[in-house]
N, C-alpha and C positions, 0 to 999 in steps of 0.2 A: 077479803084481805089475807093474803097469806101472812104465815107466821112462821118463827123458829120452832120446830120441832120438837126443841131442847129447852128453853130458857121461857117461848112464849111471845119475845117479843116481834112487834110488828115490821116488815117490811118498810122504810120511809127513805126520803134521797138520802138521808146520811148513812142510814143501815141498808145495805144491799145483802139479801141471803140468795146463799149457794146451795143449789142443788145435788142432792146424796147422786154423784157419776157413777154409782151400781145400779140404782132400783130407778130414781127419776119420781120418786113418791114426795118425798119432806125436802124442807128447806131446812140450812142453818144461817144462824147469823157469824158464825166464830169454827175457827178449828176446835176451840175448848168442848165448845156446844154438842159438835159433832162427836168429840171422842167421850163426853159425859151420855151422850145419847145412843152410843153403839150398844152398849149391852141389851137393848130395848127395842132397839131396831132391828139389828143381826139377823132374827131369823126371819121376819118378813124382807127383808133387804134379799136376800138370798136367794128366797122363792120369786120375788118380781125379777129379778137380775137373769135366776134360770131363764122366765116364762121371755124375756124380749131377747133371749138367747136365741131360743126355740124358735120365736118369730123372724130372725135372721135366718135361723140353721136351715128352716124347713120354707122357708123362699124358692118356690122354681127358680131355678137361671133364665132369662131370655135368650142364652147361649149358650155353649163351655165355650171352656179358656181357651179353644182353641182356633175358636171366631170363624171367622170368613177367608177363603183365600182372596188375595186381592187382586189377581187378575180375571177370578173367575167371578167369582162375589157370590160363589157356592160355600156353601158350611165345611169346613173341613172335620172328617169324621176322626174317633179314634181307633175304629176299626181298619183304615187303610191308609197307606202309605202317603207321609208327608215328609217334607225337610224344610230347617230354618235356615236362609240364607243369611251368611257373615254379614254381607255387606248395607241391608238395609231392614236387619232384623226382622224381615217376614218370612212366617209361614206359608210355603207355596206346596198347593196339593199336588200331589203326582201328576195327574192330567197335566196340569200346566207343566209339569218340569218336563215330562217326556214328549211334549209338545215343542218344548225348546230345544231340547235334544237334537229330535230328530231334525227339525228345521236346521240346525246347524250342521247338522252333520253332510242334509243335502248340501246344502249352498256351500260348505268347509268354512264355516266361519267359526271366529275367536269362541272359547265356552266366558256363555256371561252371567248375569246373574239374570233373571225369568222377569223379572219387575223391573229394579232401578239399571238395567243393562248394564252394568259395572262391572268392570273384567272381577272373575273369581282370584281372589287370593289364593296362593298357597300354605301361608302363615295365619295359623288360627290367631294367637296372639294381634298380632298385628290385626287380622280384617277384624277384629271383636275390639280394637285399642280405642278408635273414635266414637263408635256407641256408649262404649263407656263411659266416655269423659262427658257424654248426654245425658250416663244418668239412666242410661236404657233399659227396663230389665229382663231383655230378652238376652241383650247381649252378657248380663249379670248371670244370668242363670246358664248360660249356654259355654263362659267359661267355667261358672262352678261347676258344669257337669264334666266338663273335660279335665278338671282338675280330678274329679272322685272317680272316673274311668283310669285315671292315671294312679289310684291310691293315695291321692293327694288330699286327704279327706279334710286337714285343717284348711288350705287354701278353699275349696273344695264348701266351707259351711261360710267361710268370711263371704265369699262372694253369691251365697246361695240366699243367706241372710241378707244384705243388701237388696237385691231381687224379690226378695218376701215383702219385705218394708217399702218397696215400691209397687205394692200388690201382685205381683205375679204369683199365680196359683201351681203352676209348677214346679214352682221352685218351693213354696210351702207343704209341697209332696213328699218332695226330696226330703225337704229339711226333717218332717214326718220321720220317712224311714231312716234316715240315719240319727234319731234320736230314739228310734225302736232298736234299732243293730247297735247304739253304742259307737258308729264310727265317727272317729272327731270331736266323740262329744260325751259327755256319760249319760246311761240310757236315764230315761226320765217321761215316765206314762203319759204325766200330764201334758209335757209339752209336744208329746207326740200326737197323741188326741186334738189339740188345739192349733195345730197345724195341719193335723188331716180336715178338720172338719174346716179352717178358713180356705181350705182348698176346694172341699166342697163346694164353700160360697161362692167361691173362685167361678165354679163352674165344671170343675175335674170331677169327671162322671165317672173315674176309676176310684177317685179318691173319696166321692159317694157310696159307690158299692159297697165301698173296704169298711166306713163306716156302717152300713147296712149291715154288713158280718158280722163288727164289733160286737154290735147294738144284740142281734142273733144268739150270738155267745154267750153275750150277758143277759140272755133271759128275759130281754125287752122287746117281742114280736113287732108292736104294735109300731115303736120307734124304728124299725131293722124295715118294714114296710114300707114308712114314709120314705125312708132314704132308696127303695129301691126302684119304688114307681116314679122319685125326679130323678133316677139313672136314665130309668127303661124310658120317660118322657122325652132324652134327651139321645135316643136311639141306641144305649148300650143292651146288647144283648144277655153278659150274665146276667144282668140285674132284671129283665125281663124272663129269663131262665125260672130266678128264686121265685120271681112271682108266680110264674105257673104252677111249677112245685107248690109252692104256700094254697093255693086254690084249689090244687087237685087235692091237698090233706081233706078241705073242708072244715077245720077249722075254727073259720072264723077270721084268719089272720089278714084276709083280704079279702072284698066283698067283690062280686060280680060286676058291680058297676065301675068300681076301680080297677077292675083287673082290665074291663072290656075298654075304661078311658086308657088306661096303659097303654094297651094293645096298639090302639089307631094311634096314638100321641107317637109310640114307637116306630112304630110304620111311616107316620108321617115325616119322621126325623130323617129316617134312611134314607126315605126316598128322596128329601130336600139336598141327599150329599150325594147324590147320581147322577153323571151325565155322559153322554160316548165318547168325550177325551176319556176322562177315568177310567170308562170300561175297558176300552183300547189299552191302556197303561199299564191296568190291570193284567190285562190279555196277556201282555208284552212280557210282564214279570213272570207270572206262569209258564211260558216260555223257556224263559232262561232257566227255574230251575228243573224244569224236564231231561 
């Protein structure tokens, strides 16, 4: 039978106890209960609260944030070239767009959008206006970015914040560095850290790394490792970089079995974001800046 933590007494239909929403360890029967029982709980509350932190923080993604393109239903990488369309806030990888390009350009048709064929706008505002009023938080984030390209840093965090609070890992990037730089906001460590790292969660394998550095910086190997192997797991290259470094030291700071699962996990990643539109696109861009 559970009980109050505090007072003693038992759970029954008329007393309902609430669980401590840090640790998930103790019941109370009362606010009184719980504020008479903080002094006694604090420090285990603390250390459970870290440990089902860590069991969030250090969760492989099944993705990054940057998912699938949806007409290829290939991973889009963050090594290469992508764009989010206004009109139906997806991410389309390169292949696909210069796939549409070109098609158009044969035939001379209208430029549309790669997915929901909707003529492109010329007005950001406007093509970002009805995603919004969805609630969208791509279209959320994608004005907050044109707001802080603009130096518009107050518009710029309203809207970047909204996008956060609708999960987007992106935009909890952003929010990150401009609460590191101070823009729009007064700088504040903690809440840069806790934005970089729900962006990790997110899946932002940049915003993994950055953590991995942090962690480095601070003197914490063992932490700066985890965070670099679900980078390198998810096909980024610096974070596969730090790891080899860390292995060739010897160490200790990553073990051979980890570095060798890195490896193929890395490998495996890239190679899921490859296919001859891409290269082709690839090819194309090379091109042009020759």
């Amino acid at each position: 039978m559970m009980c109050c933590a505090s007072c003693g007494i038992a759970g029954a239909d008329d007393i309902k106890l609430k669980k401590c929403t840090a640790c998930y360890l103790v019941r109370y029967c009362s606010v009184k209960c719980q504020k008479d029982h903080r002094s006694k709980h604090k420090r285990g509350c603390k250390k459970r609260a870290a440990e089902l932190r860590d069991e969030i923080l250090f969760k492989q993604p099944e993705i990054s944030s940057l998912g699938d393109c949806p007409i290829c239903l290939l991973p889009v990488s963050f090594e290469q070239h992508r764009s989010v369309v206004e009109c139906c806030s997806n991410m389309i990888c390169y292949g696909c767009e210069y796939a549409n390009f070109a098609r158009e350009a044969k035939e001379l048709l209208e430029h549309k959008c790669p997915f929901c064929r909707h003529p492109v706008r010329k007005s950001h505002e406007k093509a970002d206006l009805n995603s919004m009023k969805r609630n969208d938080p791509v279209a959320m984030r994608e004005m907050g970015m044109h707001h802080y390209n603009k130096g518009d840093y107050k518009s710029a965090f309203e809207y970047l914040s909204k996008a956060a609070g609708l999960g987007d890992a992106d935009a909890h990037c952003s929010l990150s560095n401009m609460y590191q730089e101070g823009q729009g906001v007064q700088k504040d460590e903690k809440k840069q850290l806790y934005h970089l790292e729900e962006a990790a969660i997110g899946g932002h394998t940049i915003a993994r790394h950055n953590l991995g550095c942090k962690e480095w910086e601070n003197g914490r190997p063992e932490r700066a490792m985890k965070h670099f192997i679900i980078a390198a797991n998810m096909g980024y290259d610096k974070s596969l970089d730090n790891l080899r470094e860390a292995y060739r030291k010897g160490k200790g700071y990553v073990s051979k079995q980890d570095f060798a699962a890195a490896l193929c996990a890395h490998q495996a990643a890239v190679d899921a974001t490859k296919s001859p539109q891409r290269d082709e696109a690839e090819a194309f861009l090379l091109k042009l800046k020759v």
